[in-house]
C-alpha distance (Angstrom), angle and dihedral (degrees) to the residues before:
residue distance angle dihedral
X1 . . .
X2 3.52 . .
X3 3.87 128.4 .
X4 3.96 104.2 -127.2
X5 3.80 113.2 -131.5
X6 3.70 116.9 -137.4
X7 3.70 111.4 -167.2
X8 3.82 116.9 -166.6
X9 3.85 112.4 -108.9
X10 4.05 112.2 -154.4
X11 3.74 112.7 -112.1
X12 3.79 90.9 -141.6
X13 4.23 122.5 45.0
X14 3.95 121.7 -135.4
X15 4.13 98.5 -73.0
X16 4.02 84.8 -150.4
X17 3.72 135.2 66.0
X18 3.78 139.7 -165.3
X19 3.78 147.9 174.3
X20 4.02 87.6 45.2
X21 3.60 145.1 62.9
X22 3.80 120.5 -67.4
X23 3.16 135.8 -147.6
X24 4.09 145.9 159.7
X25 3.47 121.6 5.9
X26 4.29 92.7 -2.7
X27 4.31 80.3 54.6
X28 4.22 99.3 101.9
X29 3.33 125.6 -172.5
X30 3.99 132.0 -19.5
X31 3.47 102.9 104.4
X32 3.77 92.0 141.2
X33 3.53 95.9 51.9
X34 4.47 84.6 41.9
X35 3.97 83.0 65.5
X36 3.69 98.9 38.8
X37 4.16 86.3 54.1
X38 3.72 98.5 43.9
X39 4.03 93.9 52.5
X40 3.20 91.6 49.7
X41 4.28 99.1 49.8
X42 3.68 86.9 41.9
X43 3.56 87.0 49.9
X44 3.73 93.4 50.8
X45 3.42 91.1 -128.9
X46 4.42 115.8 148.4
X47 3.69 111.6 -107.9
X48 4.25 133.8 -160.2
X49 3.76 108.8 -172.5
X50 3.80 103.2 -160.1
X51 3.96 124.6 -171.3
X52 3.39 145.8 117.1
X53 3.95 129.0 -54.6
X54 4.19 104.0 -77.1
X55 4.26 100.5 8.4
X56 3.52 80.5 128.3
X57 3.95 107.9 -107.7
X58 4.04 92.1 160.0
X59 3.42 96.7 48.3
X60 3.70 92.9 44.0
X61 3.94 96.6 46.6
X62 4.41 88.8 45.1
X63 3.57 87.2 50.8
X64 4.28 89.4 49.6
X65 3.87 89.5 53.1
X66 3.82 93.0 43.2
X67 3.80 84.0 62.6
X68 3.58 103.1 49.1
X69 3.87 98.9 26.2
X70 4.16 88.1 118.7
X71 3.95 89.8 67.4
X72 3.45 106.7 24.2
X73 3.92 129.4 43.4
X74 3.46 122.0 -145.8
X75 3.82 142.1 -154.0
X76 4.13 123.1 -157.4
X77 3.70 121.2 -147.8
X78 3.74 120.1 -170.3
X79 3.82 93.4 -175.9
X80 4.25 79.4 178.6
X81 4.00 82.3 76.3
X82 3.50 93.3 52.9
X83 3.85 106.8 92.7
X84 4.04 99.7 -175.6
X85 3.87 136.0 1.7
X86 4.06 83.6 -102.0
X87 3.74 84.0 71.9
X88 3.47 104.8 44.3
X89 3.76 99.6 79.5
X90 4.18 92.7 63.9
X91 3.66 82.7 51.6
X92 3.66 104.6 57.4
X93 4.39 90.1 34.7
X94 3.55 83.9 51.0
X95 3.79 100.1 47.4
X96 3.83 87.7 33.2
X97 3.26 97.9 60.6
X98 3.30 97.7 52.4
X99 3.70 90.2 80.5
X100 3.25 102.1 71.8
X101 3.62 120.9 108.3
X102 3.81 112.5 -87.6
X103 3.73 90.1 -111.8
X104 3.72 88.8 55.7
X105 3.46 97.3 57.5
X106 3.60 96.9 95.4
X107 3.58 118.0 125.2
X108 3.90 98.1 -119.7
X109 3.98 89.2 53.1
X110 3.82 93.5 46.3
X111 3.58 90.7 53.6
X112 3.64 93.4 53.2
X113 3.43 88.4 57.9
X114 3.79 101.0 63.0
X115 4.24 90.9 33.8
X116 3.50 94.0 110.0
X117 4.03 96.2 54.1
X118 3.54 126.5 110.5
X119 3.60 99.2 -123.7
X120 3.73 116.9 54.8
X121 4.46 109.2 -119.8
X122 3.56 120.4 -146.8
X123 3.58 112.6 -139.2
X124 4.45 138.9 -140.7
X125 3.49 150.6 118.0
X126 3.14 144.4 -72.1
X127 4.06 132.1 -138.9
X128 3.75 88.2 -95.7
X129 3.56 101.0 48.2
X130 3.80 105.6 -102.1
X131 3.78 132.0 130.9
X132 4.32 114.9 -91.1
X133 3.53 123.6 -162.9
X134 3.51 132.1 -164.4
X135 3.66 138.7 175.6
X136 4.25 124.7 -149.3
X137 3.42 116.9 -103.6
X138 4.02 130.1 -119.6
X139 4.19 94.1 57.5
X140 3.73 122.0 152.2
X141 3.48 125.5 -106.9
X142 3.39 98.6 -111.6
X143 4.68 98.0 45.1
X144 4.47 72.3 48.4
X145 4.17 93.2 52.7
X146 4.23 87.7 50.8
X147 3.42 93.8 49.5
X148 3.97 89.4 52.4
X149 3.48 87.0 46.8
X150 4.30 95.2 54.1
X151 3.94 88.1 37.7
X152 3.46 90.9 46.7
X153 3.81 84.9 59.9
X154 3.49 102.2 41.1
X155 3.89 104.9 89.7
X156 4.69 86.6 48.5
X157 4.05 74.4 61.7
X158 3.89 111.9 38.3
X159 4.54 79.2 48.1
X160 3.96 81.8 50.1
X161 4.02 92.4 47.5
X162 4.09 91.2 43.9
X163 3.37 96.7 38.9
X164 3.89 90.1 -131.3
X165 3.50 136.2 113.2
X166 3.82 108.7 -107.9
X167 3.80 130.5 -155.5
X168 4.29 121.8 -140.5
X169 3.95 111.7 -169.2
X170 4.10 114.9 -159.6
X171 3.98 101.9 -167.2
X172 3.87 113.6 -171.2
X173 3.66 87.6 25.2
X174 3.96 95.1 167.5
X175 3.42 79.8 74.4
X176 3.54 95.0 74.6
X177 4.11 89.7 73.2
X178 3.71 81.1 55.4
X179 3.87 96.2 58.5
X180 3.69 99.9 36.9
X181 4.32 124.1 -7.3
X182 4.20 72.4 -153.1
X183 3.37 100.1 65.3
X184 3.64 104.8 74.2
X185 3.67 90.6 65.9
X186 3.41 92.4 39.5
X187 3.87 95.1 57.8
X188 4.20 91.0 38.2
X189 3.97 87.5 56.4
X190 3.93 89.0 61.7
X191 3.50 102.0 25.3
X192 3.43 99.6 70.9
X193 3.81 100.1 58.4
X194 3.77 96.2 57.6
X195 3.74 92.9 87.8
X196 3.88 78.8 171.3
X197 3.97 100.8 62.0
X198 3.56 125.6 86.7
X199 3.77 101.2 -151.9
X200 4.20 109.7 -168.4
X201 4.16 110.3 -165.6
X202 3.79 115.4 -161.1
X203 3.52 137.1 175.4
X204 3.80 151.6 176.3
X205 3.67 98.5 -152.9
X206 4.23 99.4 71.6
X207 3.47 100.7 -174.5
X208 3.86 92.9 48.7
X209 4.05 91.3 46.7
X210 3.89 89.9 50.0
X211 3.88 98.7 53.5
X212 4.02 91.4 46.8
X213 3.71 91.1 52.7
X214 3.92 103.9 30.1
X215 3.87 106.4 26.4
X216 3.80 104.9 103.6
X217 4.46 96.2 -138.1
X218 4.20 89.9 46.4
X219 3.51 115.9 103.2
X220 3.65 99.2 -124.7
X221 3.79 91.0 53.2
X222 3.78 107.9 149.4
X223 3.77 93.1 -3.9
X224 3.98 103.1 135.7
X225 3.64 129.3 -2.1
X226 3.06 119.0 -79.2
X227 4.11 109.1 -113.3
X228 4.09 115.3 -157.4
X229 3.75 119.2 -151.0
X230 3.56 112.7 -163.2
X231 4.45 126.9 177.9
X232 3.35 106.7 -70.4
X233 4.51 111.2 -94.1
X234 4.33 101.9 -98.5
X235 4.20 81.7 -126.7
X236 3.89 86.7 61.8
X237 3.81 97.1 37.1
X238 3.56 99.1 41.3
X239 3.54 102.0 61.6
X240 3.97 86.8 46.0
X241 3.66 91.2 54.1
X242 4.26 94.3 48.0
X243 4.12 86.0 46.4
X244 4.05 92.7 53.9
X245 4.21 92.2 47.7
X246 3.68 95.0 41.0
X247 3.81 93.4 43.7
X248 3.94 85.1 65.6
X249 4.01 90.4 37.9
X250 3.71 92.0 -105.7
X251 3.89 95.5 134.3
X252 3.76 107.4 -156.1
X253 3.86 126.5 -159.3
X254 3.78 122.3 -117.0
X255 3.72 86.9 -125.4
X256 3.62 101.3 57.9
X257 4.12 88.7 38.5
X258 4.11 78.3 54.5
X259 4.09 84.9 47.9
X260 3.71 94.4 54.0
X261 3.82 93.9 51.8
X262 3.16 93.6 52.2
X263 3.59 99.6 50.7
X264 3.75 91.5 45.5
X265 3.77 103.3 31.6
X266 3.90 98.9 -140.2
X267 4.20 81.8 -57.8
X268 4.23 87.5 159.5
X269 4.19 93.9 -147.7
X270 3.62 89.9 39.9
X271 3.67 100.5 50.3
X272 4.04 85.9 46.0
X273 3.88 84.5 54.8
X274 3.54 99.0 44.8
X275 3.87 90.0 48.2
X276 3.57 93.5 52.3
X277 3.75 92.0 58.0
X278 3.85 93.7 39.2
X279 3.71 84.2 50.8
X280 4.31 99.1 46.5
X281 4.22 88.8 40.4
X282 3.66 90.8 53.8
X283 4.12 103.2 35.5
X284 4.05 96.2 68.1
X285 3.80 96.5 50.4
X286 4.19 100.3 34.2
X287 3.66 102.5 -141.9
X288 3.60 96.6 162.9
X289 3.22 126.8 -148.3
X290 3.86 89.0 45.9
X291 3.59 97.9 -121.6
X292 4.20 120.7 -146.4
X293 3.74 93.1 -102.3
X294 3.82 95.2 63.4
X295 4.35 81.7 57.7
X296 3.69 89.6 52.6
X297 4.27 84.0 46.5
X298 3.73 92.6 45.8
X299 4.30 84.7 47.3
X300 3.82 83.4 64.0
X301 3.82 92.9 51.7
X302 3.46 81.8 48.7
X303 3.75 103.9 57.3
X304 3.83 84.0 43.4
X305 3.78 100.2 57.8
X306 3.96 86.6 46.3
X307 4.12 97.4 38.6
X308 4.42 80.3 101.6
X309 3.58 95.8 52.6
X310 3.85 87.4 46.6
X311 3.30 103.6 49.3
X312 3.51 97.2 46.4
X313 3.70 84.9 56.5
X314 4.27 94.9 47.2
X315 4.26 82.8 44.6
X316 4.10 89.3 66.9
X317 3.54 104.6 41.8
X318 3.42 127.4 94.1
X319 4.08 124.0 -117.2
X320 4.09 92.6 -106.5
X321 4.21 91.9 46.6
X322 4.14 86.5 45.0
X323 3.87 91.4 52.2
X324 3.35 91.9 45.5
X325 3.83 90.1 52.9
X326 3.46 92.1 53.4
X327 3.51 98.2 47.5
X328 3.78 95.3 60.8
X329 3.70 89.3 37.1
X330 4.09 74.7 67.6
X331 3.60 99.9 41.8
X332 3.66 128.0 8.1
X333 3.35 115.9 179.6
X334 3.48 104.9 50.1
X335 4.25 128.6 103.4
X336 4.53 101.2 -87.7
X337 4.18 83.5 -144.8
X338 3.54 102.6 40.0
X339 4.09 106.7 116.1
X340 3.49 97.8 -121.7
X341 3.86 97.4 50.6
X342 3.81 96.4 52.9
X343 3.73 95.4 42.5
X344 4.11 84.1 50.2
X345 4.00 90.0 55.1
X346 3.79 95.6 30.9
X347 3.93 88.5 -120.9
X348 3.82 97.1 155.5
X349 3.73 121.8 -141.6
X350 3.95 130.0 -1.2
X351 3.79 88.3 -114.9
X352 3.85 86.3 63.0
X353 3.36 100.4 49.9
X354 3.64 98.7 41.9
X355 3.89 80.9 54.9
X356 3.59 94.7 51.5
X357 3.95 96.9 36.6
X358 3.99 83.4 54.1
X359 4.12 87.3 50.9
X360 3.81 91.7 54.6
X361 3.83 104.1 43.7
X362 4.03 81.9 49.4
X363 3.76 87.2 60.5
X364 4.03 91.9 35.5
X365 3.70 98.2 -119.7
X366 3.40 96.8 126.0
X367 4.07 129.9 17.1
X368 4.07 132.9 -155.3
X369 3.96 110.7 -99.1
X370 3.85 112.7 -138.5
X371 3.27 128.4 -97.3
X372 4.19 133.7 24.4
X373 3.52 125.2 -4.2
X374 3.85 131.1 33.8
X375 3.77 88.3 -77.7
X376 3.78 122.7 174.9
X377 3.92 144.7 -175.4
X378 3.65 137.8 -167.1
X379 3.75 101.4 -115.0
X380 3.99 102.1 -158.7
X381 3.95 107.1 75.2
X382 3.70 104.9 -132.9
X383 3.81 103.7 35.5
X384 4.04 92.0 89.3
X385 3.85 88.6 60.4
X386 4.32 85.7 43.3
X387 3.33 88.4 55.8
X388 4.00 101.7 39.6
X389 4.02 91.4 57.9
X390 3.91 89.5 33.6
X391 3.94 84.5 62.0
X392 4.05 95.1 33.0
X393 3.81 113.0 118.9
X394 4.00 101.1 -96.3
X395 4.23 92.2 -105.0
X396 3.76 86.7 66.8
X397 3.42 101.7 45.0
């Protein structure tokens, strides 16, 4: 016989989340930025949310629509899932179509909808009920580019037929340059006649998303407002982060709370992170209220669970771009060609770092702070402390 092993299952599950999309009650913070976004879809007005990698621009935008999905429909592009331009038309018919109102959803008035398209859609269902569309494969470039063209117009006409404004999300939308360097034209040609479309632009890559919308010879120059998304203010995200540990009777001190933010700096997928860990270090043991050296544990569990993602990232670059890293890992705030700083790190000449600063804001590591100086900071929020142990003599590791 067998000995039966009972594991002990926690009465209460991790209040926090990370590494995906948020929403409800696990959604902290931004409720300025909430209003800010829903005036301007409701006003129809184009929108660019630029940020950093993981400030949470999806979850913030789903969460906008989820408010206002009574008066305004809404269509979500992940133009990530699109794998070639062939593709992209049963996205957007798909997605499209989904504005409609429910009752017309039917198949016969869908189809009407796409009869005057060069390429002929096949129509179904999907598991919840709603409308599919998809399009044959093997079509020329040119039957593809009209179909863009009528689909790109669709959502100025379903506003027209509802007499609503409507709202059209493109997530990933660097990856439109990917698909077709044609398209952004393409889209700004139509785009701006459909004074009753909200379109909302998002992106992961920043510096890609910042020259299509602000450089002066790209097509989408001055096409939507550009929307900032900053770390979330410690007054906002504190009281947040005290509501998700208490709601699971996980008191938490104001200190460590105060310890979090200032390892994180309002970062919103960070602090979720860091939370979590704070949260699973402290709920086997019950040390209540969680004091600020279970955060500086939990930033060790941390740095463990992203050691992969880390190294794979110290494996491809090059000696200059890693000393680099690890001289602003050191000191952040200081000018990368000043004299003193590169003799400090051992970086060599300005011509080499310049090289390998250029290298690392390619690949987003680090970013250009504001103002005088050739100032630069690690954008990710944990890889300073990576890289501090990584480089730790071996008995302090």
């Amino acid at each position: 016989m067998y000995n039966r092993i009972v594991r002990n299952v926690p009465a209460m599950r991790n209040p926090f989340r990370y590494g995906e999309v948020v929403r409800g009650d696990r959604f902290g913070g931004r409720e300025r930025e909430r209003q800010e976004l829903m005036a301007d879809i409701l006003n129809g007005q184009n929108v660019v949310v630029i940020s950093p990698r993981r400030f949470g621009k999806t979850s913030l935008v789903l969460e906008v629509l989820a408010d206002i999905a009574d008066s305004v429909p809404s269509a979500y592009v992940d133009l990530l899932r699109v794998p070639s331009v062939e593709h992209l038309p049963s996205a957007l018919a798909t997605e499209f179509a989904r504005l409609l109102s429910p009752g017309d959803r039917m198949i016969d008035r869908v189809r009407r909808l796409f009869d005057d398209l060069a390429l002929r859609p096949k129509f179904g269902v999907d598991e919840a009920g709603r409308p599919t569309v998809e399009f044959e494969p093997g079509a020329s470039a040119a039957d593809i580019g009209l179909t863009l063209d009528g689909l790109f117009q669709l959502p100025g006409r379903i506003a027209e037929r509802r007499k609503t404004r409507v709202a059209v999300v493109f997530d990933e939308f660097q990856s439109v340059v990917d698909l077709d360097t044609g398209l952004p034209a393409r889209m700004r040609a139509i785009f701006q006649l459909q004074a009753d479309v909200a379109h909302v632009f998002l992106g992961s890559r920043r510096h890609v998303i910042e020259r299509l919308f602000t450089g002066e010879n790209e097509p989408m120059f001055r096409m939507a407002k550009v929307f900032p998304l900053g770390p979330i203010p410690a007054d906002e995200f504190g009281p947040f982060i005290h509501g998700r540990f208490v709601s699971t009777k996980s008191p938490i001190s104001a200190e460590a709370v105060e310890r979090i933010l200032s390892i994180t700096g309002g970062h919103p997928h960070d602090t979720q992170e860091l939370c979590y860990f704070t949260w699973a270090e402290t709920s086997a043991n019950g040390i209540y209220p969680i004091p600020p050296t279970a955060v500086d544990r939990a930033l060790d569990r941390v740095l463990d669970a992203e050691n992969a993602r880390y190294g794979a990232l110290w494996d491809r670059l090059a000696v200059s771009q890693r000393s680099l890293l690890v001289a602003l890992s050191r000191e952040s705030d200081a000018g990368v060609y000043e004299a003193k700083f590169r003799r400090r790190h051992r970086l060599g000449e300005p011509t080499s770092v310049a090289r390998a600063a250029g290298r690392l804001v390619d690949l987003e590591v680090i970013a250009p702070v504001p103002g005088p100086g050739a100032v630069y900071r690690i954008v990710d929020t944990f890889l300073p402390a990576w890289l501090r142990r990584l480089m730790a003599p071996m008995g302090d590791r």
